[in-house]
N, C-alpha and C positions, 0 to 999 in steps of 0.2 A: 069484826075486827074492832080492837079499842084501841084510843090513839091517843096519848099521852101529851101534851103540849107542856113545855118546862120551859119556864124563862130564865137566864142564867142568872146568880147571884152579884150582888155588888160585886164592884172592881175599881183598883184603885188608878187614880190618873197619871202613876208614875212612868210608863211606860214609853219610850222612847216613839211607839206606833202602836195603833188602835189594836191591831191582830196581837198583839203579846200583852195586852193588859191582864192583868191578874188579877182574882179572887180577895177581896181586903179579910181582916180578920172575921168582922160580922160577917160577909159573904160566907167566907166559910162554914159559917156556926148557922147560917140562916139555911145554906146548903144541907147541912144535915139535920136540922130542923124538920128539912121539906121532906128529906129521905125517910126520916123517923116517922112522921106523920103517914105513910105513902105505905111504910113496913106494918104501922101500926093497923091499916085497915085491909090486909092482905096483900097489899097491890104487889104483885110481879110483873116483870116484864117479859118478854120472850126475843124481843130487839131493843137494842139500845143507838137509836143515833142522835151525833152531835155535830155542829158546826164544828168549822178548825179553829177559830178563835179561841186562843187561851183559857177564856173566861168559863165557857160552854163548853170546854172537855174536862176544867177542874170539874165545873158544878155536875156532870154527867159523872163523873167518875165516885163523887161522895157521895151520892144518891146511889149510884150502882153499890156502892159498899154498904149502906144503911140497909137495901133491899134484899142483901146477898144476892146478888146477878152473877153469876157464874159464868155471861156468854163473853164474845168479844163485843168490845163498843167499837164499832161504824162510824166513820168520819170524812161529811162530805160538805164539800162547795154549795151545794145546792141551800143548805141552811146558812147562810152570812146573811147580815142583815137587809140587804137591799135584792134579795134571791126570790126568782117568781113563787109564786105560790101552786102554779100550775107544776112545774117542773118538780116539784116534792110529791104533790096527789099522785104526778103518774109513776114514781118512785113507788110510796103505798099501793098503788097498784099493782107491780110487781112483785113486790113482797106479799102482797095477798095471795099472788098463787102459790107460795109455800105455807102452804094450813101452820109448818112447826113453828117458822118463824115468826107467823103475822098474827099470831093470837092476842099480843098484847104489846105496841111499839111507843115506845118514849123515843118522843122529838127534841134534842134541848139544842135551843137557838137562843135569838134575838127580836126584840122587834126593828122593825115593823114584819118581820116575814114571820111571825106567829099568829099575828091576830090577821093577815092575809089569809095563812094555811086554814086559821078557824073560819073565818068568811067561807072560804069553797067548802069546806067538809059541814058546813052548817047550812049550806044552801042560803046566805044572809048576803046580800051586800057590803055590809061592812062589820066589824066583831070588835068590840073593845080590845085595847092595848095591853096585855098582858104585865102583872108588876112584876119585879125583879125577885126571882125564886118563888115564883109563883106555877103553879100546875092545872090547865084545864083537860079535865079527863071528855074526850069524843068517843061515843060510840057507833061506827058506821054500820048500818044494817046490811048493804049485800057488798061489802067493800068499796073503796077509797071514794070511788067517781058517785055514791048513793050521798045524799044528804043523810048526816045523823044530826043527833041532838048534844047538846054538850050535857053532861050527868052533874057534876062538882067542880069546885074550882078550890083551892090547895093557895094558902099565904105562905111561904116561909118564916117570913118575920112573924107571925103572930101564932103559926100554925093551928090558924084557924080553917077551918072547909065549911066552903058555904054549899049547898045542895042546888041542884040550878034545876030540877023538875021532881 
């Protein structure tokens, strides 16, 4: 299984509360930046999920258009920012035992429950902070609960991809 990690894009502070803040104009463009970069190297998905937060289902949703994702995007509790990390892996594990769906799963959240997620699925204690529309691609060898390696890491804003082995 490969396991997508997407941080959501800018947003702006106008928002009366945290959960409806919305994608600023750069956000957007840096969103599709990321999508673009992600089409340009093949990347598909086979699942798409996202936090409920406003911000994490635009940037989920522009990415899914950049990549042509034809599935439905998944929209759960368990990714908001302050959401275990444990309770997402055993998500991935479930979805691993559907071979159709779990071939290829973008996560798009927040941090800090991203660079959590990376710590477990990395086997590391701790995993750098993920920036804003930014993408670490995990690959797990025998599914969720195995330690993988993280392969690239994905800027929006620069769309640049650094190679991580």
């Amino acid at each position: 299984m490969r396991v997508t990690l997407i941080r959501h894009a800018e947003a702006g502070d106008d928002a009366p509360r945290d959960e409806s803040r919305a994608l600023t104009v750069r956000g957007r463009a840096d969103a599709r930046r990321l999508g673009r970069v992600l089409a340009r190297r093949g990347i598909r998905f086979t699942t798409i999920v996202a936090s409920p937060l406003v911000r994490a289902v635009q940037t989920a949703e522009i990415v899914a258009t950049a990549i042509d994702y034809r599935g439905r995007l998944a929209v759960t509790d368990l990714l908001v920012p302050e959401g275990a990390a444990g309770d997402v892996v055993a998500l991935l594990a479930k979805l691993a035992q559907d071979k159709s769906i779990a071939k290829s799963v973008a996560l798009v959240a927040h941090e800090p429950i991203l660079s959590a997620i990376a710590a477990v699925l990395t086997g590391r204690g701790r995993y750098p902070a993920l920036r804003k529309a930014e993408a670490l691609r995990i690959r797990l060898p025998d599914g969720p609960e195995a330690a993988g390696g993280p392969r690239w890491r994905v800027d929006g804003g620069s769309g640049k991809r650094e190679r991580l082995r």
